[in-house]
TIKEZA-648517 format. One record per residue (C-alpha): x negated, y negated, z. Coordinates in steps of 0.25 Angstrom, whole numbers, plus 5000, padded with zeros to 4 digits. Last residue first. Layout:
# TIKEZA-648517
XYZ;...
END
This chain:
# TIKEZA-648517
451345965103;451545945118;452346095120;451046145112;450046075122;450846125134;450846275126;449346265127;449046205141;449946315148;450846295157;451646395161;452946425158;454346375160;453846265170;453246185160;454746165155;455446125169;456646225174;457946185172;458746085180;459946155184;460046145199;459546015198;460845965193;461746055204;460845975213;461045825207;462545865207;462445905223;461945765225;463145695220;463845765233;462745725243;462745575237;464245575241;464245645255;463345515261;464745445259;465145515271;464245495280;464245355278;465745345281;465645405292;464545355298;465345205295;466645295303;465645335315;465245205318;466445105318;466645115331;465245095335;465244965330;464244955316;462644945319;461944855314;461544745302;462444805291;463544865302;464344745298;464444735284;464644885283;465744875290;466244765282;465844835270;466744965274;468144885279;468344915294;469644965299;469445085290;468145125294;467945275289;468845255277;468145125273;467045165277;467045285268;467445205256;466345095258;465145215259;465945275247;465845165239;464345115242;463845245240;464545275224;463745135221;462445165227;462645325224;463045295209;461745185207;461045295212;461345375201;461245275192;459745265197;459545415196;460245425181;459345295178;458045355182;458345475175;458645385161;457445295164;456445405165;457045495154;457045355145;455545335149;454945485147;455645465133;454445465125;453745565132;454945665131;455345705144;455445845149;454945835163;455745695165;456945745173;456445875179;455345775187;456345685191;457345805198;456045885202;455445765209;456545695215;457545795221;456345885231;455845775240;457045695240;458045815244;456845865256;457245705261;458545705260;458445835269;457545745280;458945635280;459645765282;458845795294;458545625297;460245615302;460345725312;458845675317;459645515320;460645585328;461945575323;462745445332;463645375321;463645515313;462945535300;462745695300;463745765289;463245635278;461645665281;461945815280;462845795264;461545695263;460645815265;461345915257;461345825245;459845795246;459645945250;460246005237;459645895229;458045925234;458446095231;458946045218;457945975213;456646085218;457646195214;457846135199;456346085198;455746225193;454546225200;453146175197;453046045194;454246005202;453446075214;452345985214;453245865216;454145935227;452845945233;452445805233;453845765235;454145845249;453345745257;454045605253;455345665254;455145715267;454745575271;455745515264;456845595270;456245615284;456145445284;457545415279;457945395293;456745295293;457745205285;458745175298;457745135306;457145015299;458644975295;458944955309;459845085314;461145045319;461645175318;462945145314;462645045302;461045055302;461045205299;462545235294;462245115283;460745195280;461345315277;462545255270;461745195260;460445295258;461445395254;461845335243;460345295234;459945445236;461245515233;461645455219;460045445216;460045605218;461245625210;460645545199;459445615199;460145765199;460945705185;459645665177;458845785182;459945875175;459945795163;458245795163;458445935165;459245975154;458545905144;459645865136;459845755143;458445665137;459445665124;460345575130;459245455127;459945345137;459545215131;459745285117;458645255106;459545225090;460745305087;461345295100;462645385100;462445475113;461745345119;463045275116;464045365123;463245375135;463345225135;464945235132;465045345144;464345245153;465145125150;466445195150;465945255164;465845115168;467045055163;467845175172;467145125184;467244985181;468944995179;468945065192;468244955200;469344885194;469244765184;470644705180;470644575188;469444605198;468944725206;470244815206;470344945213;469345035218;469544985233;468744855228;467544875237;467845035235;467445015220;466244925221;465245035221;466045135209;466345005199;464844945200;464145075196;465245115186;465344955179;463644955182;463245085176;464245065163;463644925160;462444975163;462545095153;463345025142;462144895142;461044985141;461745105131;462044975124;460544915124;459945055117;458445015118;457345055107;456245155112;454745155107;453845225116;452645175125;451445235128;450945225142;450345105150;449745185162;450245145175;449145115184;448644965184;449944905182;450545005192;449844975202;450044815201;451544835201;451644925212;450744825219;451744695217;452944785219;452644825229;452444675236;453644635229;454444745236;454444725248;455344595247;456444685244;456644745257;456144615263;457544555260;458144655270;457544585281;456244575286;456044665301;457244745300;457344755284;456044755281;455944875292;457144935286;456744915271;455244975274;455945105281;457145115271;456145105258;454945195264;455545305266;456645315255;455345265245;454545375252;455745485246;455545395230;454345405230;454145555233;455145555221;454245485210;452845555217;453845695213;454045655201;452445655197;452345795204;453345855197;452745765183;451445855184;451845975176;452645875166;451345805165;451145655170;451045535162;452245505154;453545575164;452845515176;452945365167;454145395164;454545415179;454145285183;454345185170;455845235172;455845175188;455245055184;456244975175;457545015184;456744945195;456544815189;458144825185;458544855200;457844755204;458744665196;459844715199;459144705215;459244555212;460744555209;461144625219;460344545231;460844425224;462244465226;462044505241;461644385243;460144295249;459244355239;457844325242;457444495244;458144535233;457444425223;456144495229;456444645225;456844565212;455444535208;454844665213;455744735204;455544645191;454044665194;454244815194;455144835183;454044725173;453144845178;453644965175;454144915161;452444895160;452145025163;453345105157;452845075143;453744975134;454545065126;454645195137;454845105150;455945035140;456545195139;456445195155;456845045155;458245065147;458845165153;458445135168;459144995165;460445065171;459945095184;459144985192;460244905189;461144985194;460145045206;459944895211;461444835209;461744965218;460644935229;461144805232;462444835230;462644915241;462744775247;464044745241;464944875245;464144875258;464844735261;463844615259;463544495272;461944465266;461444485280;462344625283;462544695270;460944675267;460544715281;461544835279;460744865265;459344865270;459145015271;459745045257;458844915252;457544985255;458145095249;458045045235;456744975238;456045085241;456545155228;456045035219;454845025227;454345175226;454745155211;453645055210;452545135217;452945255209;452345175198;450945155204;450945305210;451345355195;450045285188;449245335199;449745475196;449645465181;448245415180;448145365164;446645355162;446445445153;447645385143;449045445141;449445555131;450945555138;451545665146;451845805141;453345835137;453845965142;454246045129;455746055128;
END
């Protein structure tokens, strides 16, 4: 397959300012999911929800945030990704200030949906447009902007949310973001190209089987220990949901095999080896990265009784480190083969939450818990760029959108599965670490301070052990990376003539 050059765009385009503008936006979007991590036991304690409940809030998020992805990298693609960036933007900023007015945890849920559906319609326009303006030879350094994003968006997230949190109140979380939303949106008026736009028609069944699938598997797993797996209501078990959910999803996979007409999910993009395997280390990676932050930051304010301020500066050396390594990791995408780059920031992404789970004890020194938290951050510097950049390298032009929304939407399901898959173990574990004590009502308590001392070691128990799960699925994303294939520029080298040939 030839490597597909960028777009004929106009003299003036400038590609990196054009990136910095955008990136701004999905800066916020990721600051504001972990924003809310931090804020979550002020949210259980003052609106009085169990951890089941208030987990929730980031779930009903990454859902919604997740299933339209489809649709609105192919939409980016018909209407231009300029102006779909936009209208996602204002309709974030908007409901980041409905979440900060709402006085119940259902109100919450329902105003981050709708967060969740401005940011779904960003996110594609973000990595299209890296995929439509800048050279495959230049796009390692492009993704690696992306992921260095996404490591100062763990920094500054926690650490903004926990001073807003102490000093505001967790409704000022969401209250930042109408200010940045206000220059994002002004930036990237004036700096985002218009690009050519492409006709695509819309598969409205594939939208309607996929979410109805994402939400019965997504909504079956999360409340499955509330009702010990068992019945929720008449006939309809959590079992029931489950196994209508994978129905759902095979029928929708079914469909976009048989689609005579545009499919909402172009299968043919997976027989690019790499983009299949890039799909399948992404979702690991946001499986692991959207769990662990739960029950780190539960243990934190819940036994240590850090504030919320104090408990986010332990993912300083992660961010930091993170924020370093990207530049170089970056440059190095472009020129090495991205298979030892993925997996060798996989291996000590697994290997550091397996650490972190074998080191949370009621009274750990505070330096045992930052060395693998430090780990994490080597495994973000190297994961993003490569896996991102692997992804999109061979991309048609004209389905630089779809591509965009489809590995957008394995990560964010993927997440969606570490929220959900999180939420049960954290609640199985206490309940068989806490046995007099039922999990949300622990929880409940310890969401404004410190639990009893007697009940310390059995809640670091239980979040211990459910760090193990995001550092198993890890080791799938590895074994994926370990056979990406080497990138087509990088077979030979470049030379003007042969580039202009690939081109024709």
């Amino acid at each position: 397959m030839a490597v597909p050059q960028q777009e004929k765009l106009s003299p003036d385009v400038r590609p990196w300012p054009a990136l910095w503008a955008l990136v701004l936006g999905f800066f916020m979007i990721l600051v504001d999911t972990t924003i809310v991590s931090v804020a979550t036991p002020a949210i259980l304690n003052e609106l009085r929800a169990d951890v089941g409940t208030v987990v929730w809030v980031t779930s009903a998020y990454l859902l919604a945030y997740a299933v339209p992805l489809l649709i609105t990298g192919r939409l980016g693609d018909r209407v231009g990704p300029k102006k779909l960036y936009l209208a996602g933007l204002t309709l974030f900023t908007l409901a980041s200030v409905w979440c900060g007015l709402t006085t119940s945890i259902e109100m919450l849920i329902v105003a981050r949906v709708f967060q969740g559906l401005g940011a779904s319609m960003m996110t594609p326009q973000t990595m299209a447009v890296i995929t439509r303006i800048f050279p495959p030879n230049e796009r390692g350094r492009a993704m690696s902007l992306w992921g260095a994003t996404a490591g100062v968006a763990t920094l500054v997230g926690p650490i903004l949310g926990g001073v807003l949190v102490d000093g505001l109140g967790w409704q000022w979380i969401f209250f930042v973001n109408a200010p940045i939303g206000v220059v994002g949106f002004v930036l990237a008026w004036r700096l985002v190209p218009d690009l050519p736009t492409h006709e695509h028609k819309f598969d409205l069944l594939g939208v309607a089987l996929s979410t109805i699938g994402l939400f019965c598997l997504v909504f079956g797993i999360q409340e499955g220990q509330k009702y010990d797996w068992g019945q929720i209501k008449g006939p309809l078990s959590v079992w029931s949901l489950i196994i209508a959910g994978l129905v759902f999803i095979a029928l929708f996979l079914v469909w976009q095999a048989r689609i005579k007409t545009e499919p909402l999910l172009p299968l043919s993009l997976f027989k690019d080896r790499n983009f299949s395997l890039a799909n399948t280390a992404i979702t690991t990676v946001g499986f692991a990265i959207t769990a662990m932050a739960f029950p780190l930051m539960l243990y934190a304010q819940t036994v240590r009784g850090l504030s919320p301020t104090r408990s986010a500066l332990l993912l300083v050396p992660m961010a930091v480190i993170s924020g370093v390594l990207a530049p170089f990791v970056g440059r190095l995408t472009d020129k090495a083969p991205p298979r030892f780059i993925a997996g060798f920031g996989l291996l000590c992404c697994s290997v550091s939450l397996f650490w972190l789970s074998q080191v949370i004890e009621p009274t750990v020194p505070i330096w045992e818990l930052l060395l693998p938290i430090a780990l994490l951050g080597v495994a973000n510097g190297f994961m993003w760029a490569p896996i991102g950049s692997t992804a999109t390298r061979n991309l048609p032009m004209h389905q630089a959108g779809a591509g965009a929304g489809v590995y957008n939407t394995t990560r964010q399901v993927g997440a969606v599965l570490g929220s959900a898959g999180i939420a049960v173990l954290m609640e199985s574990r206490l309940a068989a670490n806490l046995p007099m004590v039922p999990g949300g009502a622990t929880a409940g308590e310890g969401g404004g301070g410190k639990l009893p001392e007697a009940l310390h070691q059995g809640f670091s128990d239980s979040m211990a052990q459910s760090l193990m799960l995001p550092a198993a699925v890890l080791v799938i994303g590895l074994i994926a990376a370990l056979f990406f294939t080497k990138p087509n520029y990088l077979e030979r080298p470049a030379d003007t003539t042969t580039a202009k040939a690939e081109a024709a």
